[in-house]
N, C-alpha and C positions, 0 to 999 in steps of 0.2 A: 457463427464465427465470432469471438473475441479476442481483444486485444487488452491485456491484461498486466497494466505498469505497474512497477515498486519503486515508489520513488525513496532518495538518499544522494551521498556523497559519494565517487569513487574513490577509492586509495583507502591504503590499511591505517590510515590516521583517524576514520569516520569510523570504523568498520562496526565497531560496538554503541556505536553513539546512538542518542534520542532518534535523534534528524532521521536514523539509517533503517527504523524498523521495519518498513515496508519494502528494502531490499531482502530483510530477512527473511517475510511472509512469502516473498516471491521466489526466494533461495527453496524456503521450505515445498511448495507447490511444483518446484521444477523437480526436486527428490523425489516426491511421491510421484509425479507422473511421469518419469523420466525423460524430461526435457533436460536440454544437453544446451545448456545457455554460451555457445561457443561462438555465435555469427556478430560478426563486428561490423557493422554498420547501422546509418542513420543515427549516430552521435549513442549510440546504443550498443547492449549483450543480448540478444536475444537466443530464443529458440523457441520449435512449435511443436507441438505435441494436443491430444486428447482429454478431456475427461467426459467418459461413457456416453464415445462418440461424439463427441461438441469439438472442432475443429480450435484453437485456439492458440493466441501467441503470447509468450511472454518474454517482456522486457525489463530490462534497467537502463536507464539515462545514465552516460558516461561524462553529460557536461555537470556542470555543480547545478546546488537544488535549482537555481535561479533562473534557470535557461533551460529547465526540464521539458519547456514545451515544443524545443527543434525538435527531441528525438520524437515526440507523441506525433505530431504532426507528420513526418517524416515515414513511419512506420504504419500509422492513419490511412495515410495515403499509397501508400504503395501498395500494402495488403485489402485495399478497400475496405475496411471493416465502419460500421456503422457507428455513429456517435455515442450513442444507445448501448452499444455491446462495448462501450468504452470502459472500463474498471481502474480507476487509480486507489493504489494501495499507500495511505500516508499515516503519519502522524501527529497527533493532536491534542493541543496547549489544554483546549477545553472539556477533555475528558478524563479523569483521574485512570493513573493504572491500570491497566486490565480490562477496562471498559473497551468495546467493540458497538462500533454504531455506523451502521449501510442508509447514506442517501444518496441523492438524484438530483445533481442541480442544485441551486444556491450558490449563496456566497464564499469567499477563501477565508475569512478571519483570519488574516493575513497572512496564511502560508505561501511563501517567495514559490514554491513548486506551481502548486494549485494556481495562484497570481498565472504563474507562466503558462500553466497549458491552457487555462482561460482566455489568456491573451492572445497566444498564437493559433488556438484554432477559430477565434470568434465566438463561442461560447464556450457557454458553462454546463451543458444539460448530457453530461456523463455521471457515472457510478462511482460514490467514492466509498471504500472502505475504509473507517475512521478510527487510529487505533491510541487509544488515551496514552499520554505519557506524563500527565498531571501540568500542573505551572507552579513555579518558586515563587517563593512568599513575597518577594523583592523584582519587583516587575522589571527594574531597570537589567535585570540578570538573564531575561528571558533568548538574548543571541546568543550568550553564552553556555547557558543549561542543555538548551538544544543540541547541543555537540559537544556534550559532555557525555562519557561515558552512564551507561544505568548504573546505578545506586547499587553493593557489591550486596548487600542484608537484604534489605528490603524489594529490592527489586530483580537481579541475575537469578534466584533461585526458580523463582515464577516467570520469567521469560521464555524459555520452550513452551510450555502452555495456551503464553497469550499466543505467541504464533500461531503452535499449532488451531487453537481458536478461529485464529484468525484466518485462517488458509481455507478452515470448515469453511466459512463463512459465504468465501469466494465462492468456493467448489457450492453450494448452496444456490449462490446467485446463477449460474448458468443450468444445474439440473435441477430446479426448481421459479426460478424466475425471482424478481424482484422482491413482490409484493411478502412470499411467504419468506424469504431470506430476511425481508426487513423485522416482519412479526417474531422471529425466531431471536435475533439479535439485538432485544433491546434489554438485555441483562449484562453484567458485568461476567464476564469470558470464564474468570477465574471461579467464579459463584457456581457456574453450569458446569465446570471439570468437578469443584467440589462432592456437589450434590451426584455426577455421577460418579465417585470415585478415586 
């Protein structure tokens, strides 16, 4: 059984933005397995649904990024689900566009989400699916880029892709496990649709 976050911002202000992608990858995983993300509780959207046979939940946090870790924790606990079969789906300063990178543990590099659900469950030692959104040349910009809509040229055309990438990814990490999920995803998302197609 997993329990399987997207974290982001609620409200149609965020809804395209940087901060929000991993609502998206989660949007897209609930489409293809037909989860019906309509259950309002634990500061969350949930809904639970399958993939070939693997019991699993998926949510979004309805507070802001900062405080993402009431609903984990909330949802954690209710459903019992193991730390381990934990999956957070975020976005990330330090990996350029496109890029996709699955680890286990470690540090937040400062993401206010990760920060939170680090803190309120007492560790760190869940799955994070890492999905680049690059960083601006001008560091002092970086609250602001973050919630800033993607880029209309260089980035909106390529965006279904990195999702859909990224949802593989997921879907990877539960019929396959960790280790080969990780070995598979250490290429840029965009490079591996190219080459096939």
């Amino acid at each position: 059984m997993y329990l399987i976050i997207g974290l982001g911002n609620p409200g149609k202000r965020y809804r395209w933005t940087r901060h929000n992608i991993g609502f998206m990858v989660l949007e897209r995983l609930a489409v293809k397995h037909e989860v019906d993300l309509k259950q309002k509780s634990f500061d969350a959207l949930w809904g639970r649904g399958k993939i070939a046979g693997t019991e699993l939940f998926l949510a979004m946090p309805q507070t802001y990024m900062n405080l993402s870790g009431i609903a984990v924790r909330g949802l954690l606990a209710y459903f019992k689900v193991d730390i381990n079969n934990l999956i957070v789906i975020h976005d990330d300063l330090d990996l350029p566009f496109g890029n996709v990178r699955l680890k286990k543990g470690g540090g937040n590099a400062g993401h206010k989400g990760l920060g939170s659900i680090t803190e309120t469950l007492g560790s760190s030692d869940f799955i994070r699916v890492r999905l680049g959104i690059g960083r601006p040349a001008d560091k002092s910009r970086i609250e602001g880029y973050v919630l800033e809509p993607f880029e209309a040229e260089e980035e909106i055309p390529f965006l279904p892709k990195v999702v859909s990438g990224a949802a593989e990814a997921v879907e990877d990490i539960v019929l396959s496990g960790m280790e080969k999920a990780i070995a598979k995803y250490r290429k840029n998302i965009l490079g591996i649709l190219k080459e096939g197609g």
